[in-house]
C-alpha positions in Angstrom: -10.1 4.1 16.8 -12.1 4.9 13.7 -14.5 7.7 14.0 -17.3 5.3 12.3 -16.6 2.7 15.3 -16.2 5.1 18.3 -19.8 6.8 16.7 -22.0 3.6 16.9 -20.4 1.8 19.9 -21.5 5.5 21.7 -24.7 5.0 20.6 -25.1 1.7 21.2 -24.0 2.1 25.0 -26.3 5.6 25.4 -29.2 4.0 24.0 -28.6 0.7 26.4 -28.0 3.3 29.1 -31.1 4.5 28.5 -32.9 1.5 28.7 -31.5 0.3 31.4 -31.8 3.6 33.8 -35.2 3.7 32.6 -35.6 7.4 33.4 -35.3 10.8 31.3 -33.8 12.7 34.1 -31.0 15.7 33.4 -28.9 13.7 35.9 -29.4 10.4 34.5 -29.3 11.8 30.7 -26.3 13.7 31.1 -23.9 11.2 33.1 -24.7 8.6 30.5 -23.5 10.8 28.1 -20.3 11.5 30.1 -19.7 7.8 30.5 -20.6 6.9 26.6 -18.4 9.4 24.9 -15.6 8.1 27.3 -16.1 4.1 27.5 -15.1 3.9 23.6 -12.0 5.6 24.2 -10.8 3.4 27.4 -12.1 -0.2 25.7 -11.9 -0.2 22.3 -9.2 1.7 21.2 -8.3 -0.6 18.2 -11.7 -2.2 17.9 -13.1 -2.6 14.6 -15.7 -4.1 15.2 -18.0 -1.6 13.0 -15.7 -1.2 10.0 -17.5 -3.3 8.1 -20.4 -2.2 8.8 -22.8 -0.8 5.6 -24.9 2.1 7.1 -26.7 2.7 4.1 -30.6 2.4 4.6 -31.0 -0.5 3.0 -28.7 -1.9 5.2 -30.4 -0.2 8.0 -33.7 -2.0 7.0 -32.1 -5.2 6.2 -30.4 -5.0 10.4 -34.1 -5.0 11.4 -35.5 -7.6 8.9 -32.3 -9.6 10.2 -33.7 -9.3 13.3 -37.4 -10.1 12.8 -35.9 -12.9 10.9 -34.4 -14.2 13.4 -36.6 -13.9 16.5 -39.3 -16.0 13.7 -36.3 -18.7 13.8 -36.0 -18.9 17.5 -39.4 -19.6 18.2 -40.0 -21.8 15.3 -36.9 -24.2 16.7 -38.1 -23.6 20.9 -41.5 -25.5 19.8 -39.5 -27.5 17.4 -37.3 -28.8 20.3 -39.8 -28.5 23.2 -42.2 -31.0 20.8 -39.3 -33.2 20.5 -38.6 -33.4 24.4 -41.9 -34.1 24.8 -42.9 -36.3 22.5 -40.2 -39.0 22.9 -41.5 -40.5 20.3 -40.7 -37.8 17.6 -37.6 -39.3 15.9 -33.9 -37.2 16.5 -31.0 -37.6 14.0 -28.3 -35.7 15.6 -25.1 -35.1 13.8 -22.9 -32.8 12.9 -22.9 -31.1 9.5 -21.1 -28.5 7.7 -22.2 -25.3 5.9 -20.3 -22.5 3.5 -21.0 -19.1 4.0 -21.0 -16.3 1.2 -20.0 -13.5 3.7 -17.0 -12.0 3.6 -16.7 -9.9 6.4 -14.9 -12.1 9.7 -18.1 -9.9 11.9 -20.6 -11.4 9.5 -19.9 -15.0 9.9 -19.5 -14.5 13.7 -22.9 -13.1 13.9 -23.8 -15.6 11.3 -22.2 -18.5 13.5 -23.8 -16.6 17.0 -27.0 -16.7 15.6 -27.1 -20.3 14.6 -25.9 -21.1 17.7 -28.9 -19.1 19.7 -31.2 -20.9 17.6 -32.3 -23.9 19.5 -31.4 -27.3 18.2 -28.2 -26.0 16.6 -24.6 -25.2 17.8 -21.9 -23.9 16.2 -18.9 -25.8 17.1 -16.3 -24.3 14.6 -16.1 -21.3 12.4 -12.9 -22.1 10.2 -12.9 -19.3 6.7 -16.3 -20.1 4.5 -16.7 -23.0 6.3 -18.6 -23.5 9.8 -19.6 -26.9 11.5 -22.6 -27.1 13.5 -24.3 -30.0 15.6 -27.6 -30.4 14.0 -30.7 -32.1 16.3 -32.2 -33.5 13.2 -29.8 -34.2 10.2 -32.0 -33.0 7.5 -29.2 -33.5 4.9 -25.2 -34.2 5.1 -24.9 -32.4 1.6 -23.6 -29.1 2.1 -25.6 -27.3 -0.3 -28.3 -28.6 1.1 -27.3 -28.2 5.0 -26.4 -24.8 3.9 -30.2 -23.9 2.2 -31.6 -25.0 5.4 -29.1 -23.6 8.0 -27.9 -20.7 6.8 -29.7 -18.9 4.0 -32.5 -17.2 5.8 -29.8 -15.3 7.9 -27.4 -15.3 5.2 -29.2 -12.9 3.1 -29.6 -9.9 5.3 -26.2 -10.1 6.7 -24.8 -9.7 3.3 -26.4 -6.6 2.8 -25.3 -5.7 6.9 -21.7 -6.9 6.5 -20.8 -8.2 2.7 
């Protein structure tokens, strides 16, 4: 396992320790420790999850407005859908489109495919290279380019910086 990787995944599992435990205790602080710098070790010893990963800070800043970005998304598409299930007569144009991604990194277009997925009124149903096909709620456009401005692009961006 690469330092880099084993660094950030024992973060990442302190910090949710943490969180979770919801106490500052010796006891508490100290066994998550214990159990942080080990997990790494016993589950991911060939992970590379993180190897890609840009830690510069403007990478750092772009993870956040990634974030932020996204949780806009999600609640823009809940009322989006939630009008549309209650206003049966809103029109739907389900299909299924595809969209090309920039990123290069295979981590990137899985959070990039992830994230369109947890967006409500999208799915992705196929992540193959540049390319990933998603079930759309309301066909805006079947051009690519176009599906791919409206899809993709406001993710797109930060991830690039995130992943490359």
């Amino acid at each position: 396992m690469k330092w880099k990787n084993y660094l950030i995944m024992f973060i990442m599992l302190f910090v949710i320790w943490l969180l979770l435990n919801n106490s500052l205790e010796k006891e508490i602080v100290l066994l998550g420790l214990g159990i942080s710098l080990v997990l790494p070790f016993l589950l991911c010893g060939k992970c590379e999850v993180f190897t890609n990963l840009n830690l510069s800070p403007k990478a750092i800043l772009y993870s956040f407005l990634f974030l932020f970005t996204f949780l806009i998304e999600l609640v823009k598409s809940n009322f989006d859908v939630a009008r549309r299930v209650l206003s049966p007569s809103l029109p739907i144009n389900p299909g299924i489109v595809e969209v090309k991604t920039k990123l290069k990194s295979k981590i990137g277009r899985v959070i990039l495919a992830d994230s369109i997925t947890l967006t409500p009124g999208t799915l992705t149903l196929e992540l193959i290279d540049d390319s990933i096909f998603v079930h759309w709620i309301d066909v805006q456009s079947v051009d690519v380019q176009e599906s791919t401005k409206l899809i993709v692009s406001n993710f797109e961006k930060y991830l690039e910086v995130m992943y490359g």
